[in-house]
N, C-alpha and C positions, 0 to 999 in steps of 0.2 A: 350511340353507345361509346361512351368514352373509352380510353385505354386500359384503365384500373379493372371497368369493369371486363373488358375482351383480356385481358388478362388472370381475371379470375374466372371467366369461363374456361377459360384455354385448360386452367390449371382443376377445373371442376372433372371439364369431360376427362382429363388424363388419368385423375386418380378413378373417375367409373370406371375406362381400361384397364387399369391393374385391376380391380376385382372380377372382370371378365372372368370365368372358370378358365374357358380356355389358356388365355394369356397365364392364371396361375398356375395350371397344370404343365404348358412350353416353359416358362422360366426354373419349375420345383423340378420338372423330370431334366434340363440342362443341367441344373446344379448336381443332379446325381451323376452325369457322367461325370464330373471333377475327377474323383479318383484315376478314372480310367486314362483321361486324359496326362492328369499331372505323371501318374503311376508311367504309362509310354512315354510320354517327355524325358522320364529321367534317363531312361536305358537308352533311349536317342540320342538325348546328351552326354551319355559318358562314349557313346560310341560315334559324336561328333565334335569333341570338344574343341573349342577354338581357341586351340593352342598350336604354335610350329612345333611340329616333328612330333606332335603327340598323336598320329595312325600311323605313322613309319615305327615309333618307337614300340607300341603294341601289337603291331604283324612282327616285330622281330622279335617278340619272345611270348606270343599266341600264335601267330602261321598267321598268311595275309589274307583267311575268312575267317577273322576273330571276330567280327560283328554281327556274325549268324546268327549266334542267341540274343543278341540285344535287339537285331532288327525283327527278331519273331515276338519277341515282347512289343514292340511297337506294332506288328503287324495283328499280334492280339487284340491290341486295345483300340488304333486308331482305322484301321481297316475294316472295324465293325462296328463302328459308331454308329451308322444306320438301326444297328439290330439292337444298340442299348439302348437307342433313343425311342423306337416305339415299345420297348420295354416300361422303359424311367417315365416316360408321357403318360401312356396307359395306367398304369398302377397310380401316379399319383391325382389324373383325373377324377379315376373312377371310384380311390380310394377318399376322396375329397367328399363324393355323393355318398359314401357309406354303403358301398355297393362293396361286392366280390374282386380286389383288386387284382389278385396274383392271378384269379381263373381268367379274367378280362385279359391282362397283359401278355399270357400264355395265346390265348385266342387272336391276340394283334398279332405275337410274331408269328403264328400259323398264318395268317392273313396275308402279310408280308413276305413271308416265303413264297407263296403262291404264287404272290404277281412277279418274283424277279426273274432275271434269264434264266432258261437252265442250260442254259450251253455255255461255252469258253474259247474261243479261237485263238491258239498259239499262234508264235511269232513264226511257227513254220506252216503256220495255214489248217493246223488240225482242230477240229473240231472235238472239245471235250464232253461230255453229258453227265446229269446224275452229280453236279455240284452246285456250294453257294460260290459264286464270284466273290472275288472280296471286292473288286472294282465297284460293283450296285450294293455291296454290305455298307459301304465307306459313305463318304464324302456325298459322293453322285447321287445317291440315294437316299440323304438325310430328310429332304422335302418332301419325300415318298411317304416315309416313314412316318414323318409329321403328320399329314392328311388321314395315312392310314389309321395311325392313333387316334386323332379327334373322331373319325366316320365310329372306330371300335369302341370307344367309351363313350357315346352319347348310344348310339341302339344298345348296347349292353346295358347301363343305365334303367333306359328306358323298360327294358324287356324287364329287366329285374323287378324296380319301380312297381312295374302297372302288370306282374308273376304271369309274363308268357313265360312259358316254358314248360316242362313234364314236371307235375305233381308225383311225388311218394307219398306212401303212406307214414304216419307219423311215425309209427317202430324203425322204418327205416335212417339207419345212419345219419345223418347230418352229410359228413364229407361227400356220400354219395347220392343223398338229394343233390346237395349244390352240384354235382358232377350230371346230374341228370337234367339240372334247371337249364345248365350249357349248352345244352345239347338244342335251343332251336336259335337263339341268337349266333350259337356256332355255324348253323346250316346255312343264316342270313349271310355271315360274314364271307364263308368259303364259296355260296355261290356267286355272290357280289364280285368275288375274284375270279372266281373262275369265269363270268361273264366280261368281265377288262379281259383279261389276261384273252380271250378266245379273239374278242374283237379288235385288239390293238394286233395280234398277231398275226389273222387273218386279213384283215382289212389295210392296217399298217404296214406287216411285217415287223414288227419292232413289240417292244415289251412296256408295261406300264411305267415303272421307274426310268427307261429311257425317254418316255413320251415325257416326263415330267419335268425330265432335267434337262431336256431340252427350249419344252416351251414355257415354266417356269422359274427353275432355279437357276440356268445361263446367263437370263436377264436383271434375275435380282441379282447375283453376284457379281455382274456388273456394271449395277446400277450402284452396289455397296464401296466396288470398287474405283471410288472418284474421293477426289479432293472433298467435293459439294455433297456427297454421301456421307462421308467422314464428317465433314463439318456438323452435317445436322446432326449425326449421333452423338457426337461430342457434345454440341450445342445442348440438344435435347437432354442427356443426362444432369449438365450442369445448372437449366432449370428447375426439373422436377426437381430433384432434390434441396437447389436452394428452398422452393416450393413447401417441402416436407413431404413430397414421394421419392422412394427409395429411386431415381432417375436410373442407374446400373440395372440395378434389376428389372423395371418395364420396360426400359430400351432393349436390355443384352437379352431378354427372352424373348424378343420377334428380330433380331439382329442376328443375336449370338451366334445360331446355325449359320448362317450364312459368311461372317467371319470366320471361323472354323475350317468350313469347307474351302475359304481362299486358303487357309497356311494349309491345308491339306492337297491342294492342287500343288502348290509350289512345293509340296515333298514329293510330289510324285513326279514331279521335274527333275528333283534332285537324285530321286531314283533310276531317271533311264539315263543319268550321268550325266544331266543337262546342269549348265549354272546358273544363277538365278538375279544374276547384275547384268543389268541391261537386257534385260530380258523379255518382249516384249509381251512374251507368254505370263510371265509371273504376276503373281498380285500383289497388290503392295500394301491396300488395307485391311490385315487380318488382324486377329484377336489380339497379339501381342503390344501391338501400335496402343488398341485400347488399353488394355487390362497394366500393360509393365511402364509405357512410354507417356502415355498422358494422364495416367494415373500414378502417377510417383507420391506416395505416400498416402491416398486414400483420391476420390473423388474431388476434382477441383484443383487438382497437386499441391493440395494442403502441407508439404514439406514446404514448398516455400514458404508462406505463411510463418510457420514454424520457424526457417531459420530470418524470416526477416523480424521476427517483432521478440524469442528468445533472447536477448542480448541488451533490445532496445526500448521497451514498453517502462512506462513509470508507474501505469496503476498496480495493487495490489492483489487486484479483479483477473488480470491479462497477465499479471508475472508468475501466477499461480498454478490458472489451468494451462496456461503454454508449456512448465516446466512439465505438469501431470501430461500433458500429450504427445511429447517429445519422442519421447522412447519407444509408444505404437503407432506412433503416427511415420518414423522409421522403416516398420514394417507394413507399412500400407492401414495401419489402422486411424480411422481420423474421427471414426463417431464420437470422441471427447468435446473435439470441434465443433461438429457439427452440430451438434446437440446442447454443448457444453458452452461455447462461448455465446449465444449460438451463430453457427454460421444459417439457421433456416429462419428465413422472413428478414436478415438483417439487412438494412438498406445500406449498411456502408461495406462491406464485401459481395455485394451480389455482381458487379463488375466485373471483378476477377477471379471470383469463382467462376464464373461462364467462359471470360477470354482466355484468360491462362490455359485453356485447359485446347482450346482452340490454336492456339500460337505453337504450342508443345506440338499437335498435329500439322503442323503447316511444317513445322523444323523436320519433324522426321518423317510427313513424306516428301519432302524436297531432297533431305538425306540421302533416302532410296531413290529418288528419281534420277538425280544428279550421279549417284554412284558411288556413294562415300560410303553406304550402309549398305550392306545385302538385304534384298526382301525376306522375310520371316518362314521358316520351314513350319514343320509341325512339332517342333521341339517348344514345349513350354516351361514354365519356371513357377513353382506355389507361390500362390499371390502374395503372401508376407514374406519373398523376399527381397530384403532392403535394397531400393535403388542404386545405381551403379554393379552394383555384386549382377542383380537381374540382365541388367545389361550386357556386361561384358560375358556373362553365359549364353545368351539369347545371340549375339553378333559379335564377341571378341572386344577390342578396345574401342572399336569405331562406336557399337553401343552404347559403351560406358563414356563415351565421349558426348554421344548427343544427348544423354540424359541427363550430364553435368550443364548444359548447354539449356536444357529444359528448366533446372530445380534454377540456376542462374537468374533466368529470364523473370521464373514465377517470382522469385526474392525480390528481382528489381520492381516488378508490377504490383505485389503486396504490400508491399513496404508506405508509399503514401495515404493509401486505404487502412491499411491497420492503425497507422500512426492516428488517422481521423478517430479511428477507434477508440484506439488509449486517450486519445484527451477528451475523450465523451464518456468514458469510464473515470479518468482521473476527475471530472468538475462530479459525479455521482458520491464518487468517494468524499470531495472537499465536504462539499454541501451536508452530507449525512454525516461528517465529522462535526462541520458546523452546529448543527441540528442538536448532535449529544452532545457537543458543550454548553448550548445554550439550555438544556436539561439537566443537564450537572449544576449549571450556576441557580437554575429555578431551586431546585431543590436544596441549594445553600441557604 
């Protein structure tokens, strides 16, 4: 098998994975927590701004627990990420099959509850009962939750599907058939927990989302947390999508979780006062490395692109759409590009769309490692905002510094590649200019 073709296999089986159910139900219920995420980011970042003297300046004229309500806003959204995500998973599984979404995603976080701890031990040794932790709602808990959703919406499905459940008579309700239908896939679910939850505590002493996060999520997130982790999800993004799979989305929807959970570890660092340079606790590849630092301006850090061939291209083909892609490609939007020029299947960008996008990653985790850049909290930034700005919000100047150091690099690496371009566009233009003159002259 030659290359061409292991290369279109490669690219065959990837796109069968995105239509995996599962895989679209992990990526579509991720995308729902967005809000929640973006929504805590913001109140994290006004109550962490990386500014001098801007928390001195706001305890002198708030009192020095002015961050109480922004930190409960964060502690809203990012400390229960566990609970939205077998929410967001569930419903959009189930709702995919045409099944009962809202009753299914209701029945997962019943599910979920079950197996978490129900105790609490303070820092003075007491023992609390009769609560949710936010510790297992959180971060620790998100692969929990994940499982628990896929186990909830394939037997819910099923049950549905092939009508186990309690029949009503036709006069009855609608709302309260289906509430009756619930009722034996419900019985499935809670005893399925109640049976983990008896055996891991009995036999363990420990609880199922502990068992989980120990002997699976620990090791994925520090498997995610490497240079060579990083690289392939970089790598692998800037495939598929040369490809024409959406790469971001089939990678960040078996990824995504587990970057998450690192900038979530390293807030909770910064919450017991800890700092997070040099740290050999912190993580250093979370979501923002991807989403703000090696994505500057769309997948591929298609800004470069942008500003190397802007200024410099001769055909009328490449001065056109560049000028129309400018302005969202700015903001992270680059499907003019990618679609438009195009950058999928083209053999003279598929280079640096892959490496650039890889070098961007080598610069800023060497940044963080070296100690120039702090590793990433849980404070994030909406993906359309424009590079450098992203930065200097997410890290201060040192940010906005290695992102200038990034869109740099991509200009100098685009720029001979695009150029290929333009004069395989400008001989297209000649030719078909050719072509209508000599049409013009038949017709004299």
């Amino acid at each position: 098998m030659n290359k061409q073709k292991l290369f279109d296999r490669f690219i065959e089986i990837m796109g069968n994975f995105a239509q995996i159910r599962a895989v679209a139900a992990l990526r579509d219920g991720f995308i729902m927590t967005t809000p929640f995420t973006i929504c805590g980011s913001i109140f994290l970042l006004i109550a962490n701004l990386p500014i001098p003297g801007y928390g001195d300046f706001m305890a002198s004229i708030f009192g020095s627990d002015w961050t109480a309500a922004l930190n409960a806003v964060a502690g809203g959204t990012f400390n229960v990420l566990a609970l939205i995500v077998v929410l967001a998973i569930t419903y959009k599984f189930v709702a995919n099959e045409g099944c009962d979404a809202i009753m299914a995603a209701i029945l997962a976080l019943s599910t979920f509850l079950i197996i978490m701890p129900p105790t609490l031990t303070t820092a003075n040794g007491e023992i609390v009962g009769d609560i949710i932790p936010k510790a297992w709602a959180g971060a620790n808990g998100v692969i929990t939750a994940i499982i628990v959703a896929f186990f909830v919406s394939h037997v819910f499905c099923y049950c549905e599907k092939n009508h186990i459940g309690i029949k009503m008579p036709g006069a009855v309700p609608q709302g309260v058939a289906r509430a009756f239908t619930a009722l034996v896939p419900g019985m499935i679910f809670f005893t399925v927990a109640a049976v983990c939850y008896g055996i891991c505590y009995y036999v363990g002493a420990t609880t199922v989302p502990e068992l989980i996060f120990k002997v699976i999520q620990t090791p994925l997130q520090g498997l995610s947390d490497t240079l060579a982790g990083g690289s392939i999800i970089v790598g692998l993004q800037g495939i598929l999508f040369w490809a024409g799979i959406h790469g971001p989305n089939v990678v960040g929807g078996v990824v995504g979780p587990l970057l998450i959970a690192n900038s979530l570890d390293n807030q909770h660092l910064i919450d017991m006062g800890m700092s997070l340079i040099n740290n050999p606790q912190a993580k250093i590849i979370t979501c923002q490395i991807n989403d703000i630092f090696v994505k500057s301006g769309g997948c591929g850090l298609t800004l470069g692109l942008l500003l190397a061939g802007i200024f410099t291209v001769k055909s009328q083909q490449l001065k056109s759409l560049l000028r129309m892609a400018f302005v969202p490609g700015l903001f992270n939007i680059n499907e003019p590009l990618i679609f438009g020029l195009p950058i999928v299947f083209n053999p003279y960008l598929l280079v640096p769309f892959v490496l650039v996008p890889l070098i961007a990653m080598f610069v800023t985790y060497f940044s963080i490692v070296l100690g120039f850049m702090a590793p990433f909290s849980a404070v994030q930034v909406p993906w359309t905002t424009p590079p450098i700005i992203a930065g200097f919000l997410l890290n201060g100047w040192q940010g906005a510094v290695v992102q200038i150091i990034n869109l740099a690099i991509a200009t100098v690496i685009y720029f001979p590649f695009l150029r290929a371009q333009d004069k395989a566009f400008l001989k297209e233009e000649q030719e078909q200019m050719e072509m209508e003159n000599e049409g013009n002259d038949e017709k004299k």
